[in-house]
PAPADO-644792 format. One line per 4 residues: number of its first residue (from 1); their letters; for each residue x, z, y of C-alpha. Coordinates in Angstrom, 1 decimal, decimal comma. Example, Ala and Ser with C-alpha at 12.3 -4.5 7.8 and 13.67 -1.06 7.14 Angstrom:
BEGIN
1 = as = 12,3:7,8:-4,5; 13,7:7,1:-1,1
//
This chain:
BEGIN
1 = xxxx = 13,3:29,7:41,6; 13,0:26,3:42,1; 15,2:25,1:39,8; 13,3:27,5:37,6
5 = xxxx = 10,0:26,1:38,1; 11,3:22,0:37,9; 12,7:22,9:34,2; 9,1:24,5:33,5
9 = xxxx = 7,5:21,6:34,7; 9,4:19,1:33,2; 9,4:21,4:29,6; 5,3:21,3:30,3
13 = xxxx = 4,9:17,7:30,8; 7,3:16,8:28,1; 4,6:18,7:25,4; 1,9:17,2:26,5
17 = xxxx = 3,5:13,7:26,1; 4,1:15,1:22,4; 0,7:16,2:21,9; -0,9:13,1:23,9
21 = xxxx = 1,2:11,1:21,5; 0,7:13,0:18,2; -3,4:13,3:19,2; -2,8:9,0:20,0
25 = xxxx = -2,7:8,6:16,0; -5,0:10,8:14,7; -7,9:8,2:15,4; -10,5:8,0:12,7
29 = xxxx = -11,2:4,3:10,7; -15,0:4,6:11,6; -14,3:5,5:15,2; -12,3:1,9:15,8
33 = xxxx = -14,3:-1,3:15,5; -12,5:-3,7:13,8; -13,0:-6,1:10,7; -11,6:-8,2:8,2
37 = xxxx = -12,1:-11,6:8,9; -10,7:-13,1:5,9; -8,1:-12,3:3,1; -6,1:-14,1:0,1
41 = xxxx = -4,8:-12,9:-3,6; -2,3:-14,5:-5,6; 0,7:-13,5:-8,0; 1,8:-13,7:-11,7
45 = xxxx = -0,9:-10,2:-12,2; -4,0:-12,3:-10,3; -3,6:-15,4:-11,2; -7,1:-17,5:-10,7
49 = xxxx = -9,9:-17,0:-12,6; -8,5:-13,3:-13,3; -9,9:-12,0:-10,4; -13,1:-10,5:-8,7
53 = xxxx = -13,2:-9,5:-5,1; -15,5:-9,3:-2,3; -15,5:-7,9:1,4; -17,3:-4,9:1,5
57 = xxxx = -19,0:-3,9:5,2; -16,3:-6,2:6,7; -14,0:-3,4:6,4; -12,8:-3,4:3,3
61 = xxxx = -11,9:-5,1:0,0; -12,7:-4,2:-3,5; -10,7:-5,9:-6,6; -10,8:-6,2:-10,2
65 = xxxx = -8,4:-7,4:-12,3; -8,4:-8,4:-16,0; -5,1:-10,0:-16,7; -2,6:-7,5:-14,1
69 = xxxx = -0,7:-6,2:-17,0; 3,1:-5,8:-17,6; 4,9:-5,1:-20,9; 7,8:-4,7:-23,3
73 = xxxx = 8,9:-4,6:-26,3; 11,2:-6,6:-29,2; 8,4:-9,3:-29,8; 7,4:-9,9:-26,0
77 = xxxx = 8,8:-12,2:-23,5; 10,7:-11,2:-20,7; 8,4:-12,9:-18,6; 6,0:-10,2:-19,2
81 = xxxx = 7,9:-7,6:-18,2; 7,1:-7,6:-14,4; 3,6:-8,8:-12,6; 2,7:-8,9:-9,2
85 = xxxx = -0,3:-9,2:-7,1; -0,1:-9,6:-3,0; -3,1:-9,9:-0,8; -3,0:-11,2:2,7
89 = xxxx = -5,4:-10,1:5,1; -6,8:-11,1:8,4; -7,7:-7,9:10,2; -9,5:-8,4:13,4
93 = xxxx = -8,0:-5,4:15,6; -9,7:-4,3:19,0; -7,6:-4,0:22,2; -5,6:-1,2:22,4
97 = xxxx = -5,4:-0,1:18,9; -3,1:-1,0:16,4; -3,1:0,2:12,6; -0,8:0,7:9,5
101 = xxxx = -1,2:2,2:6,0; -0,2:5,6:4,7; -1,3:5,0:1,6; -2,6:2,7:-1,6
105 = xxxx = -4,2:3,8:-4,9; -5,5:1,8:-7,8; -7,0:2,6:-11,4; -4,5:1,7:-14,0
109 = xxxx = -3,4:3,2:-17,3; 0,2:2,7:-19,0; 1,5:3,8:-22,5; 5,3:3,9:-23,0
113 = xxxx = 7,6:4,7:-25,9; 10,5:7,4:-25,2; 12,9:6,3:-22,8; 10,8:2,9:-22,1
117 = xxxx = 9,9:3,0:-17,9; 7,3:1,9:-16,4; 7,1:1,9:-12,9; 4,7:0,5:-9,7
121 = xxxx = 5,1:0,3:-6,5; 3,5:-1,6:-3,3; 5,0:-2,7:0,0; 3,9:-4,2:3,1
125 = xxxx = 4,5:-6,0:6,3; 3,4:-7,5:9,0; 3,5:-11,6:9,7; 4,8:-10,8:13,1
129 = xxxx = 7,6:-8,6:11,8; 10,3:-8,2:9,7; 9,5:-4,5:9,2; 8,1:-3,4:5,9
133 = xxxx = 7,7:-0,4:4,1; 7,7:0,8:0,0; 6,2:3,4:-2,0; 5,8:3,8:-5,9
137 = xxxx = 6,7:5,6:-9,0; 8,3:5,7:-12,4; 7,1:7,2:-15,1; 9,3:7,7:-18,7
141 = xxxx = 7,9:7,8:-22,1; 7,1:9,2:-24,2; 4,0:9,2:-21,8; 0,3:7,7:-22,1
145 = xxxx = -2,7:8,5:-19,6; -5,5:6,8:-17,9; -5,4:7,2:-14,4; -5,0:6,4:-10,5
149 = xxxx = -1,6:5,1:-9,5; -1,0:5,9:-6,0; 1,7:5,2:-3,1; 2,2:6,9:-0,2
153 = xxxx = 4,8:6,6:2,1; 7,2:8,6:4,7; 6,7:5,8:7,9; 4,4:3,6:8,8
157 = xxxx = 5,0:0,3:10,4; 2,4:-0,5:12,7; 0,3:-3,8:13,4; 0,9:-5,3:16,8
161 = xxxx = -1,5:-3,7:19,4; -5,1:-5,8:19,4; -5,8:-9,4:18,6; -5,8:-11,3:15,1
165 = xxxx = -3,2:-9,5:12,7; -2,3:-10,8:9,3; -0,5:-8,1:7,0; 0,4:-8,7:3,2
169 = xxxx = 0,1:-6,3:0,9; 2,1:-6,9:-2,7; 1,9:-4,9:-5,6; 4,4:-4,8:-8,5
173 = xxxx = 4,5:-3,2:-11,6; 6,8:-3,4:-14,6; 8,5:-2,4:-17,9; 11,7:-1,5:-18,4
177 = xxxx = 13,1:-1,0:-21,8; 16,5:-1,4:-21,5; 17,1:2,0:-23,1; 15,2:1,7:-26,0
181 = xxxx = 15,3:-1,6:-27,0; 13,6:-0,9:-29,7; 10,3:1,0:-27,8; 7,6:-1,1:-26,3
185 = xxxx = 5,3:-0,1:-23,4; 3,0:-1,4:-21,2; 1,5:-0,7:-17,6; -2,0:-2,0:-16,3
189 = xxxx = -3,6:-2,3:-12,6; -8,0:-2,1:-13,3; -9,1:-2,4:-9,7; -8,1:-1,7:-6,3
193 = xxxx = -11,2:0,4:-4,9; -10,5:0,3:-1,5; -7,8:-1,2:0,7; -9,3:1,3:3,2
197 = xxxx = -6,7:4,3:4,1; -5,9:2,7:7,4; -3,9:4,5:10,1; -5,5:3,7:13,7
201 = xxx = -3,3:5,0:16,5; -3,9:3,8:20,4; -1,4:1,4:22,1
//
């Protein structure tokens, strides 16, 4: 009987660990009061003076682009095949919390002959680690729409817990028309709404 009860104990206190922990992430963006102190853009899709941005209620930033566009074809330069855009942000984090991403989405359209790819995809990491993590898409012509790219991913690596963190954030997109050589295509990031869909667990 003893025995018995020790093994329902421990069974016991090992779920509530597992819901303690699982409830531990499942802590809402407007509960946690942090900010963004400051942030930088740069890449071959937001090169200066092709950008507009602004912090909105130091929680948040909001982007427009009007050159982050990637294409192919027989009478375009390889060079334009691939563009990129990273930001790096500061992120002011309270003590005991620590945040990641589960997700990114952006307003883009692409238009892409049969077989021609295009694909896009975002990444990011921490400056304190060597961690990062990559979602994305690729989408094969024939195939034309106007729409929200997003990327979502499986994991989430997680900021370091409270104090100043500084996570990057890079965007790529790209044509591919290696199997028609003779198709063109070409991808195109609008805006990034919102940078927003952080992931707040305690620590």
């Amino acid at each position: 009987m003893a025995f018995t009860n020790s093994l329902w104990y421990t069974v016991l206190g090992s779920f509530l660990v597992l819901q303690a922990s699982a409830a531990a992430v499942n802590v809402t963006s407007s509960s946690v009061p942090y900010s963004i102190s400051a942030y930088g853009i740069q890449g071959t899709g937001c090169s200066p003076g092709t950008v507009t941005s602004s912090i909105v209620g130091g929680k948040d930033i909001n982007v427009s682009y009007k050159a982050f566009t990637a294409s192919d074809g027989p009478s375009v330069s390889i060079d334009e095949n691939r563009k990129n855009c990273q930001f790096t942000v500061t992120v002011q984090t309270p003590a005991g919390y620590q945040f990641g991403f589960d997700k990114f989405s952006y307003d883009g359209s692409y238009s892409v002959a049969s077989s021609v790819k295009a694909s896009y995809k975002t990444y990011y990491y921490f400056q304190s680690s060597i961690n990062q993590v990559t979602g994305g898409q690729t989408l094969v012509g024939p195939a034309k729409d106007d729409c929200p790219f997003s990327n979502s991913y499986s994991g989430i690596v997680w900021s370091e817990c409270g104090g100043t963190n500084i996570v990057n954030i890079d965007t790529s997109i790209r044509i591919d028309n290696t199997a028609n050589t003779a198709g063109s295509g070409a991808i195109t990031v609008k805006n990034t709404p919102s940078i927003s869909n952080f992931v707040w667990r305690t620590c």
